[in-house]
Backbone bond lengths (Angstrom), bond angles and torsions (degrees), N, CA, C in turn:
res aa  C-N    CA-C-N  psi(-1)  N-CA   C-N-CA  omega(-1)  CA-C   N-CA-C  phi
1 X - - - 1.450 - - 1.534 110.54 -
2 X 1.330 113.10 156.80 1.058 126.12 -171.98 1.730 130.22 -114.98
3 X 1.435 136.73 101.31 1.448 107.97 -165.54 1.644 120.84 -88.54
4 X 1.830 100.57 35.16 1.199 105.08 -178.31 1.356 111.54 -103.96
5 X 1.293 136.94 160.26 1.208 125.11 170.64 1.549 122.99 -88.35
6 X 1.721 106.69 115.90 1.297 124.91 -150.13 1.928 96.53 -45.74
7 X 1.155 113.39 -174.06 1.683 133.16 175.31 1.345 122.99 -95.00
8 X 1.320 163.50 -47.12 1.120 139.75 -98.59 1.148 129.96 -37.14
9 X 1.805 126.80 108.35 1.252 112.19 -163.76 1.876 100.98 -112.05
10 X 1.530 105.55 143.91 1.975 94.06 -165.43 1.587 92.25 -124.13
11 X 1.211 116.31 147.32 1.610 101.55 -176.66 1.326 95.56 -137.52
12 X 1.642 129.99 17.69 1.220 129.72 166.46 1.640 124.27 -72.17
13 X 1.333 126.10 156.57 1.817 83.21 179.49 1.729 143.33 -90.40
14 X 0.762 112.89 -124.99 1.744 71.61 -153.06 1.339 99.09 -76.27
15 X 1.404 108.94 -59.05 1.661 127.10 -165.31 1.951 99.89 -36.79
16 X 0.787 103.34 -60.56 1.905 105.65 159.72 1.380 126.23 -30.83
17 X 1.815 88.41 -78.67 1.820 89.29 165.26 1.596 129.38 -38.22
18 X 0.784 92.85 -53.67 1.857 107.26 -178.82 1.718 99.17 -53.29
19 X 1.260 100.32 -48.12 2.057 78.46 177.62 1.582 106.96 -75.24
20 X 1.381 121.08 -24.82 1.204 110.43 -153.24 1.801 87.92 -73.70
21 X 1.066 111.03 -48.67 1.686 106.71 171.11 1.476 118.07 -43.75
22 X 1.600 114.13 -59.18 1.242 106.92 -179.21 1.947 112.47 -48.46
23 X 0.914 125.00 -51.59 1.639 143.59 -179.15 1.135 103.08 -42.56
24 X 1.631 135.44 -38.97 0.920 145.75 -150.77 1.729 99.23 -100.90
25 X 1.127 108.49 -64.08 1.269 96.74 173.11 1.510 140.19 -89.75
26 X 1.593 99.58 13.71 1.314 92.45 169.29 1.654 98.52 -93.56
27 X 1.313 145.77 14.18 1.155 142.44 173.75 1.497 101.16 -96.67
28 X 1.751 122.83 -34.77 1.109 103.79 178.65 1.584 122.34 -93.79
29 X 1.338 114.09 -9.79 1.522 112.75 151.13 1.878 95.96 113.98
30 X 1.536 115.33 -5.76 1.116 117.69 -175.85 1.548 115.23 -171.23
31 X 1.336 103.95 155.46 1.769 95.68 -151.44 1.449 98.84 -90.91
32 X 1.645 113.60 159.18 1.641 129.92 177.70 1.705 100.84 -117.56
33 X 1.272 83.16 165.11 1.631 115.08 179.80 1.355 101.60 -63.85
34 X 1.310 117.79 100.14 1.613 113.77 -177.20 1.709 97.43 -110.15
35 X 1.659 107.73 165.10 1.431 126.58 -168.42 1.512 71.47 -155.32
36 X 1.843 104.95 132.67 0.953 134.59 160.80 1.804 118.30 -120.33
37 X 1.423 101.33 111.34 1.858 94.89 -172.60 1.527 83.17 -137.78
38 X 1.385 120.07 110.97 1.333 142.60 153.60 1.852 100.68 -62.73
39 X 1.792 106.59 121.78 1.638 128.68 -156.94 1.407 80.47 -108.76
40 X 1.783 138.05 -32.78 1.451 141.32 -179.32 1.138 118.79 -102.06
41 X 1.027 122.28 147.00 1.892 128.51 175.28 1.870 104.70 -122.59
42 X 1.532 99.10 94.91 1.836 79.32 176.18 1.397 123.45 -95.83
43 X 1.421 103.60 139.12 1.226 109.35 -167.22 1.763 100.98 -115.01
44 X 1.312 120.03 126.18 1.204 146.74 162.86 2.007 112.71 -41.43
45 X 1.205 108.46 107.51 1.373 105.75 175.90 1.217 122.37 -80.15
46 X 1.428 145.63 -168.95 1.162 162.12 136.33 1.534 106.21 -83.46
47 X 1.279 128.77 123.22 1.595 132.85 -175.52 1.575 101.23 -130.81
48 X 1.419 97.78 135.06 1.426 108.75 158.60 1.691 115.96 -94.63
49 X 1.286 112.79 99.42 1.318 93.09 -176.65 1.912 120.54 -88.86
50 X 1.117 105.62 151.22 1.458 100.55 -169.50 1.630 123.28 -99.56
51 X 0.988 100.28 161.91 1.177 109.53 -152.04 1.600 115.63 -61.50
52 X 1.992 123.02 138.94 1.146 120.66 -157.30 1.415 97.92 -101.40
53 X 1.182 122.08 -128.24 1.330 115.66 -32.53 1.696 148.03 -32.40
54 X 1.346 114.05 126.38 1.780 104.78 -163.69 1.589 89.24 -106.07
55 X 1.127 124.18 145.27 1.651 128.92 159.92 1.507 115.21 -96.65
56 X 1.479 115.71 12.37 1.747 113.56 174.66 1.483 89.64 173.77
57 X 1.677 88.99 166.55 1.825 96.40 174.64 1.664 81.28 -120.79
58 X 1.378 107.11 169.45 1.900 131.09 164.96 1.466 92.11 -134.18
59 X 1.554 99.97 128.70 1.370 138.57 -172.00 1.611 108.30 -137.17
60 X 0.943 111.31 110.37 1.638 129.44 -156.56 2.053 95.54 -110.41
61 X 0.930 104.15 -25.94 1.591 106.15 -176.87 1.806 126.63 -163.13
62 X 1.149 115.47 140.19 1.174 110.51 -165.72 1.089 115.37 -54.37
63 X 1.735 118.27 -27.23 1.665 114.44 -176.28 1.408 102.41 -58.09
64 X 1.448 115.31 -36.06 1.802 111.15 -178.97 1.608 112.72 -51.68
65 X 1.043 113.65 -54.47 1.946 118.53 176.92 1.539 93.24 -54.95
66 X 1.305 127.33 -48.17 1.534 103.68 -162.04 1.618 108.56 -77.38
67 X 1.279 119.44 -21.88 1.378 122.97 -179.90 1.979 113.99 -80.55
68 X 0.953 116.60 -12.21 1.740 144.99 -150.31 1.791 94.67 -58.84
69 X 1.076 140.04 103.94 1.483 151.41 166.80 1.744 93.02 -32.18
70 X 1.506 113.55 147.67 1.471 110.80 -156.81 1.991 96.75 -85.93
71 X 1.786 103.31 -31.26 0.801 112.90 -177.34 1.521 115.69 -53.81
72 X 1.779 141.37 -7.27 1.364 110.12 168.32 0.815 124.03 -93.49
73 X 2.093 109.78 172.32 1.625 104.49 -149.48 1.274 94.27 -111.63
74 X 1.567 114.58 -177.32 1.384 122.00 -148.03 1.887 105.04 -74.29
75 X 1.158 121.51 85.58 1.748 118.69 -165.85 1.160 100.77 -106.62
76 X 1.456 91.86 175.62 1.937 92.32 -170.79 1.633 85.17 -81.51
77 X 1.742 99.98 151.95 1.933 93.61 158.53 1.548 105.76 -121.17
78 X 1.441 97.04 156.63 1.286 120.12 176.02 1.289 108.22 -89.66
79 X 1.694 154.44 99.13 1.374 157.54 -153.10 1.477 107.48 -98.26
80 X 1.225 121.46 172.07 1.104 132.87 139.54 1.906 117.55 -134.29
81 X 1.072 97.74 126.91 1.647 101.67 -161.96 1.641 112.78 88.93
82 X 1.367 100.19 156.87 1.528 110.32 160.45 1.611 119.25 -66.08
83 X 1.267 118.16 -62.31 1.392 117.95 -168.57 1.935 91.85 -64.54
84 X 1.427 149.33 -44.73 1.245 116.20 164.57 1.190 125.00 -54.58
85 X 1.593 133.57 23.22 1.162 110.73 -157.64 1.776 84.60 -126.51
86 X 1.561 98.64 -30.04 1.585 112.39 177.89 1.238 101.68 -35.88
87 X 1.669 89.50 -84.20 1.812 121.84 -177.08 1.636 114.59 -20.71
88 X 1.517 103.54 -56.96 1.479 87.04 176.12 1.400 106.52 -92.05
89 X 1.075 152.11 12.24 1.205 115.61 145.41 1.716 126.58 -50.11
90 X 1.645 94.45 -38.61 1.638 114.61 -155.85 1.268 81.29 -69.09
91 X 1.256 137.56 -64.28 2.058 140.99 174.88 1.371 120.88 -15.84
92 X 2.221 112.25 -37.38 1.038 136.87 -172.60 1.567 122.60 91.23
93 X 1.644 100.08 31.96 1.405 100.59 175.05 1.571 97.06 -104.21
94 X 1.552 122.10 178.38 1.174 141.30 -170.34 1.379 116.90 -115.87
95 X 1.415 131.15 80.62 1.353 151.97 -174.98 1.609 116.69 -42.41
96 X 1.072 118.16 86.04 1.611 129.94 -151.78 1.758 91.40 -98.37
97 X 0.910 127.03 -47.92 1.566 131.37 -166.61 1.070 119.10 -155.48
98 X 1.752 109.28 108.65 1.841 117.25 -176.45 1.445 97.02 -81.21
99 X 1.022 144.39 121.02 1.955 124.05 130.35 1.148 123.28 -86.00
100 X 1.274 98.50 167.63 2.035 91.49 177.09 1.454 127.89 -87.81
101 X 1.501 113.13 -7.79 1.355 132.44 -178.34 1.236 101.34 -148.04
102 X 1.594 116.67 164.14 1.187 147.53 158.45 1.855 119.97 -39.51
103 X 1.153 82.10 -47.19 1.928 104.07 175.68 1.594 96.57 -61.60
104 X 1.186 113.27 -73.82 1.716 124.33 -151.53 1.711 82.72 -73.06
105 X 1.064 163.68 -24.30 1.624 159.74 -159.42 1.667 79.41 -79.78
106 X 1.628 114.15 -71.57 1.637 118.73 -169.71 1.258 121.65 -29.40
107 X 1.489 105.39 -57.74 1.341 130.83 -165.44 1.686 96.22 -54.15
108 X 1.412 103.13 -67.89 1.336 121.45 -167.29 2.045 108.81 -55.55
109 X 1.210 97.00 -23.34 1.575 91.48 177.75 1.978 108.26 -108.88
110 X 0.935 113.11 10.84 1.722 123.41 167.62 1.711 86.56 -107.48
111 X 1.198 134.31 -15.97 1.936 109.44 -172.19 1.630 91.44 -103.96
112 X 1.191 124.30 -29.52 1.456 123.94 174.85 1.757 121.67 -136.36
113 X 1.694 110.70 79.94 1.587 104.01 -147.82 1.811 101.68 -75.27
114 X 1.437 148.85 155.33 1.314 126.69 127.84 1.167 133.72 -10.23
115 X 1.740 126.40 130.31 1.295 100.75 168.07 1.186 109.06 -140.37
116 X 2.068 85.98 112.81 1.110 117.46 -177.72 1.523 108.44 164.22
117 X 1.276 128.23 175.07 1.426 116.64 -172.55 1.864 122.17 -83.39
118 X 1.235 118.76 135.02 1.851 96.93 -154.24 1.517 83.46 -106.97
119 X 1.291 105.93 -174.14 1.432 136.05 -166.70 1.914 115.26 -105.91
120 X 1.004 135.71 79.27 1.666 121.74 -163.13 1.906 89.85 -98.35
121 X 1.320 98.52 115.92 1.261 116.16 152.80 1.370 107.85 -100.39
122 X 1.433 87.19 142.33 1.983 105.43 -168.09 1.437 112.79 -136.48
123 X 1.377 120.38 -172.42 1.661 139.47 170.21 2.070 83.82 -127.41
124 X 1.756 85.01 146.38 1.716 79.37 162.74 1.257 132.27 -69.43
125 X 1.468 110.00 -13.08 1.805 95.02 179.22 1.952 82.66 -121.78
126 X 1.700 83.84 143.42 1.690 104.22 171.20 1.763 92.41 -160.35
127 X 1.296 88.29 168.77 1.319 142.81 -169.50 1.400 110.56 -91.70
128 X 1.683 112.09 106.20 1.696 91.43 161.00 1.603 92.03 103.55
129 X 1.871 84.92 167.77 1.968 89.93 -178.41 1.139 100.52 -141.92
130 X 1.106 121.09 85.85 1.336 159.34 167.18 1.799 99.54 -45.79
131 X 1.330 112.30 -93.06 1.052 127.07 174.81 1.607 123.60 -50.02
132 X 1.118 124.36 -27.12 1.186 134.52 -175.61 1.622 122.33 -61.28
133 X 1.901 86.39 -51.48 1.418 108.06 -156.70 2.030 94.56 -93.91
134 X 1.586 127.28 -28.02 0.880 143.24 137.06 2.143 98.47 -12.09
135 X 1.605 101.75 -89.69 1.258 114.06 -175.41 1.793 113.89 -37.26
136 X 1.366 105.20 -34.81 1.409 102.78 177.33 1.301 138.65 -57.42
137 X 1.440 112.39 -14.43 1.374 147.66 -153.45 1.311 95.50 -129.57
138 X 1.524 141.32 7.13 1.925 119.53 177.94 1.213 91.76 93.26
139 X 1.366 145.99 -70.93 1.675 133.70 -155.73 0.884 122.27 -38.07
140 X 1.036 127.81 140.96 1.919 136.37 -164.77 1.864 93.69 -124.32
141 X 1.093 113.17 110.00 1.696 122.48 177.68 1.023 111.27 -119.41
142 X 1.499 129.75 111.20 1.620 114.28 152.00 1.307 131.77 -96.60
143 X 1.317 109.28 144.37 1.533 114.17 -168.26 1.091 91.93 -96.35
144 X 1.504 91.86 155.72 1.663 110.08 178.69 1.665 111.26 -140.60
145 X 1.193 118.78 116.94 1.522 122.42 -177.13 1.276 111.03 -57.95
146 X 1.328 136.11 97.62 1.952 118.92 176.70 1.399 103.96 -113.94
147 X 1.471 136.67 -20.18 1.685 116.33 149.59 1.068 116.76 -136.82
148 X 1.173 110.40 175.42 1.772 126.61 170.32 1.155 105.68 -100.83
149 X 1.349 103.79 138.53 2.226 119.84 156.83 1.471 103.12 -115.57
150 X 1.705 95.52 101.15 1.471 116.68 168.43 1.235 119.79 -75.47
151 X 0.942 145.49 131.19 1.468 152.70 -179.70 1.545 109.40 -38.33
152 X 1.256 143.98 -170.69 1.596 128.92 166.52 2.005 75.20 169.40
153 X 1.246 81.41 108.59 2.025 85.15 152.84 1.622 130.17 -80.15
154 X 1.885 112.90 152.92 1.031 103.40 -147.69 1.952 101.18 -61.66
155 X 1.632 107.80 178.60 1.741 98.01 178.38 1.430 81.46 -107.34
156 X 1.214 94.55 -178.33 1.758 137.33 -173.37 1.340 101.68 -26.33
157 X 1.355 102.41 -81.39 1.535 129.92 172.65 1.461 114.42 -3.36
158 X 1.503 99.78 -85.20 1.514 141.64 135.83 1.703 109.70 12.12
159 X 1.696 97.05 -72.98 1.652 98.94 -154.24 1.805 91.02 -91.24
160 X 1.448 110.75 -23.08 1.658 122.54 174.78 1.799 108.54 -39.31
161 X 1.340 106.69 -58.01 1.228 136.38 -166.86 1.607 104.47 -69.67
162 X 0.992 116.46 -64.12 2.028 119.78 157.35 1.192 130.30 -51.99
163 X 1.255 121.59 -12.59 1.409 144.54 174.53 1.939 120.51 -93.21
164 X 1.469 98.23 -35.33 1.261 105.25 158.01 1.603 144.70 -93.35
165 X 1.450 133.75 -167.71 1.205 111.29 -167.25 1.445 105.83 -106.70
166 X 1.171 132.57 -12.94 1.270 126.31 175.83 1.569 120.02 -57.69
167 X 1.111 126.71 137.95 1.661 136.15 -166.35 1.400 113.42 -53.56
168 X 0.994 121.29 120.55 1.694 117.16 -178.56 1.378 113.83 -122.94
169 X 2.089 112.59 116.93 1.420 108.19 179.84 1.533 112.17 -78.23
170 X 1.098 124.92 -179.10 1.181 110.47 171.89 1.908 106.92 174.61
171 X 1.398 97.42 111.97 1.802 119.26 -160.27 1.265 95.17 -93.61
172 X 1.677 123.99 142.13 1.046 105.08 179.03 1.513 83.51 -151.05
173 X 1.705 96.62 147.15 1.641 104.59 -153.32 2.301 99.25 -108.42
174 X 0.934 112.74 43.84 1.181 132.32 -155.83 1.818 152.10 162.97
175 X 0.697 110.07 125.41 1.471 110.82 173.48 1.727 120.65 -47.83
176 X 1.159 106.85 -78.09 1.422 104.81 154.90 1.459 136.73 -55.26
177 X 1.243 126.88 6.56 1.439 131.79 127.28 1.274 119.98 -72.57
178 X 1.353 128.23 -58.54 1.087 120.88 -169.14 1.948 110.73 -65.23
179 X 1.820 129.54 -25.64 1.414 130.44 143.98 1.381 80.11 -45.40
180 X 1.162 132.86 -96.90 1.898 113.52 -135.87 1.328 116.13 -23.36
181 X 1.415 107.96 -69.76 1.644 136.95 -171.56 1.899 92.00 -40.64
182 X 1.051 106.66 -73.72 1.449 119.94 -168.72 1.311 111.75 -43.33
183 X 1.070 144.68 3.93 1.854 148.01 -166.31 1.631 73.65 -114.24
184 X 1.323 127.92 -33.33 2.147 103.03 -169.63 1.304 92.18 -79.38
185 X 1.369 143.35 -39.65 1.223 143.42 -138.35 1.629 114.23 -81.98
186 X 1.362 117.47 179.25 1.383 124.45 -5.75 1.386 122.32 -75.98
187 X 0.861 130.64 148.25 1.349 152.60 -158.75 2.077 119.67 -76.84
188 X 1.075 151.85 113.88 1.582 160.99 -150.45 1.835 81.84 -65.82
189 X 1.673 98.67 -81.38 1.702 118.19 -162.99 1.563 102.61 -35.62
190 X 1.266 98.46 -176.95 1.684 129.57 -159.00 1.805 76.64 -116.17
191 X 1.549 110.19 97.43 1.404 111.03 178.74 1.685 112.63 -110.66
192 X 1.349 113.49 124.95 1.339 112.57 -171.94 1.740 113.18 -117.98
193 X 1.192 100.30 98.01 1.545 98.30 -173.56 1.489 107.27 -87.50
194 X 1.760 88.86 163.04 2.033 103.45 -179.82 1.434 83.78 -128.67
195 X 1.633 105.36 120.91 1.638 93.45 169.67 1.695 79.43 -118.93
196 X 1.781 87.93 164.05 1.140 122.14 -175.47 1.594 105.56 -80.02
197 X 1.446 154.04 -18.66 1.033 144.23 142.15 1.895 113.45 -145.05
198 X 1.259 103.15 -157.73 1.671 100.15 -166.66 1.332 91.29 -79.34
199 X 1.425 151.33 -40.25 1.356 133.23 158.40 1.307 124.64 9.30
200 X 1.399 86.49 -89.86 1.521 142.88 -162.21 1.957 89.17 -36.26
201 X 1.877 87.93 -72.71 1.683 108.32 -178.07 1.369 103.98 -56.32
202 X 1.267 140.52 -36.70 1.555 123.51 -174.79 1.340 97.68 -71.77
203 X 1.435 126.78 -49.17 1.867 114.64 -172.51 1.818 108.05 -56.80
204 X 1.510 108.61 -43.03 1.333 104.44 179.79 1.557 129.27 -66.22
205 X 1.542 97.66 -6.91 1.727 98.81 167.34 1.636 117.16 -76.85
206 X 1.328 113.61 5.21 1.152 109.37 -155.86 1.982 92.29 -99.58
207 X 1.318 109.82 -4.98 1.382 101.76 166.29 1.805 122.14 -132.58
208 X 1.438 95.67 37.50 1.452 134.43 173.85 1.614 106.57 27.15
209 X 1.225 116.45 68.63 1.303 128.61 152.73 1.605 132.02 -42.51
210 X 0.740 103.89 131.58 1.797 117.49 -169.95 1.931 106.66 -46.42
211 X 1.382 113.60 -47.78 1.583 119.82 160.77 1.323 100.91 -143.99
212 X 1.564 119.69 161.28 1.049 139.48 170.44 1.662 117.28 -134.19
213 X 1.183 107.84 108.98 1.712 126.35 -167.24 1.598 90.87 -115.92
214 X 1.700 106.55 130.46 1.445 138.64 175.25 1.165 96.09 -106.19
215 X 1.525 115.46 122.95 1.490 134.43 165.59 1.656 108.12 -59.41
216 X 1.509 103.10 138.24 1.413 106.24 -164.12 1.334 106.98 -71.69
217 X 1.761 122.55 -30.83 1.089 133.54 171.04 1.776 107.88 -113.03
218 X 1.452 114.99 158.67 1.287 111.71 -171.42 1.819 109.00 -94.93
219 X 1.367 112.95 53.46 1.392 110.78 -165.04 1.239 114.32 -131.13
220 X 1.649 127.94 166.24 1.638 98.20 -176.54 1.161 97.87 -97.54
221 X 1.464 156.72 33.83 1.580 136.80 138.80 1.923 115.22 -72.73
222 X 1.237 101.41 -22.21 1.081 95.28 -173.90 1.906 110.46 -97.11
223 X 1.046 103.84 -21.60 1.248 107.29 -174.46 1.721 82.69 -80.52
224 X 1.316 132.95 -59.24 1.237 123.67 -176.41 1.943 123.86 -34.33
225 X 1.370 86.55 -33.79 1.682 114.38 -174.01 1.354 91.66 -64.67
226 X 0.968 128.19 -53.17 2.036 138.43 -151.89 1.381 92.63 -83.86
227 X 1.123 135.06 -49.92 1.212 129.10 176.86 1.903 128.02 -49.82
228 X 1.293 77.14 -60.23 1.740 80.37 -165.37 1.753 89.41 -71.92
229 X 1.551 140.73 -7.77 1.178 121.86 175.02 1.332 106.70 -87.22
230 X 1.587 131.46 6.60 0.927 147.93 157.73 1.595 125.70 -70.43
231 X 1.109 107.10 -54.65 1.443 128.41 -172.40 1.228 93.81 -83.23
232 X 1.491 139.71 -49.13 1.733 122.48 166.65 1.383 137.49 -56.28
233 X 1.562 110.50 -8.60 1.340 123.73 -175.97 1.490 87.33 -88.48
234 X 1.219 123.63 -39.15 1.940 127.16 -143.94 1.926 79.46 -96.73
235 X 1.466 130.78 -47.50 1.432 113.86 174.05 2.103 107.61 -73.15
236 X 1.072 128.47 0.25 1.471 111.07 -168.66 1.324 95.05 -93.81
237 X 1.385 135.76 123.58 1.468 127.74 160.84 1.760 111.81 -57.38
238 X 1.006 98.81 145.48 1.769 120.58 -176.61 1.668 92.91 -62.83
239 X 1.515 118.62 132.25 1.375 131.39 176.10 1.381 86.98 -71.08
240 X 1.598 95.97 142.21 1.520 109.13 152.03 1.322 126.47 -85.48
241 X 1.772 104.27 151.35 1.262 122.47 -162.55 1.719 120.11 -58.17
């Protein structure tokens, strides 16, 4: 235990961060010292999209709806998460299937595929084979690039907070975040990461964190869950003997 007051450090960007905080502390019943340092910068592409007919789009993340060419038409989407599932509604698409991850979206579209050719709006770097395993099964998907996640090193704040001794949690929703993070490291603080799968945790050993806890599920309620039962152990003083 610690008699410092723990960190929350979020390096997703912000609009993210901010729920992942909110999530976090409405489980622990009272708010923490949060540090917000966005590790990505997304930047909105120019897309040519090609020619359909499409019978659905797959939308893996909200940055995809906010980046989305104005030109598509109202299709069912395939989501991942609730708030992507919002977004495109609000866009004017028709929310056919939430999952909670990337994995369970796959699964769920290899046990019951479209039939017909779908639409994959993306970021250039992802996770997973989406398309691949899609292809294994007949589905015809085209991807379409609509943003970039530029790298962005941590700020001040950020490296302030790793540099000192007070306990710092710190969830990280990726592999290539956790490479970002890892070029500052290794790190002074008592750093306790939540990665989102064994990925995630093998890149984050690479700037040898104090513990490293794998979310039981790869989602942000649960990673939210792991956290703040984190951050209440590091705020509960140790009972005396």
């Amino acid at each position: 235990m610690s008699s410092q007051e723990p960190i929350l450090l979020l390096t997703r960007p912000a609009p993210s961060s901010e729920q992942t905080r909110n999530a976090v502390e409405s489980r622990l019943g009272f708010s923490v010292h949060t540090v917000i340092s966005p590790v990505l910068r997304i930047v909105p592409l120019d897309p040519r999209l090609p020619a359909g007919p499409h019978v659905a789009v797959i939308l893996t993340s909200v940055e995809a709806v906010r980046a989305m060419p104005d030109e598509i038409p109202a299709l069912p989407a395939y989501c991942v998460g609730a708030r992507t599932a919002e977004a495109a509604r609000a866009a004017g698409l028709v929310p056919y299937l939430v999952a909670p991850n990337a994995a369970a979206l796959t699964e769920a579209l290899l046990e019951s595929p479209p039939a017909g050719r779908v639409l994959y709006l993306r970021g250039v770097h992802v996770a997973g084979d989406l398309v691949a395993r899609l292809g294994e099964v007949g589905r015809a998907v085209d991807e379409v690039l609509v943003y970039d996640q530029e790298a962005v090193p941590l700020n001040d704040e950020a490296l302030d907070a790793l540099a000192g001794r007070a306990p710092v949690v710190m969830p990280l929703f990726s592999a290539r975040t956790a490479e970002i993070v890892a070029a500052d490291g290794p790190f002074a603080a008592p750093l306790h990461v939540v990665a989102m799968s064994q990925p995630v945790a093998r890149m984050a050993a690479a700037f040898a964190p104090t513990t490293i806890d794998i979310s039981e599920a790869p989602d942000g309620g649960t990673i939210a869950a792991t956290v703040a039962a984190i951050l209440r152990e590091l705020c509960d003083p140790a009972p005396l003997a």
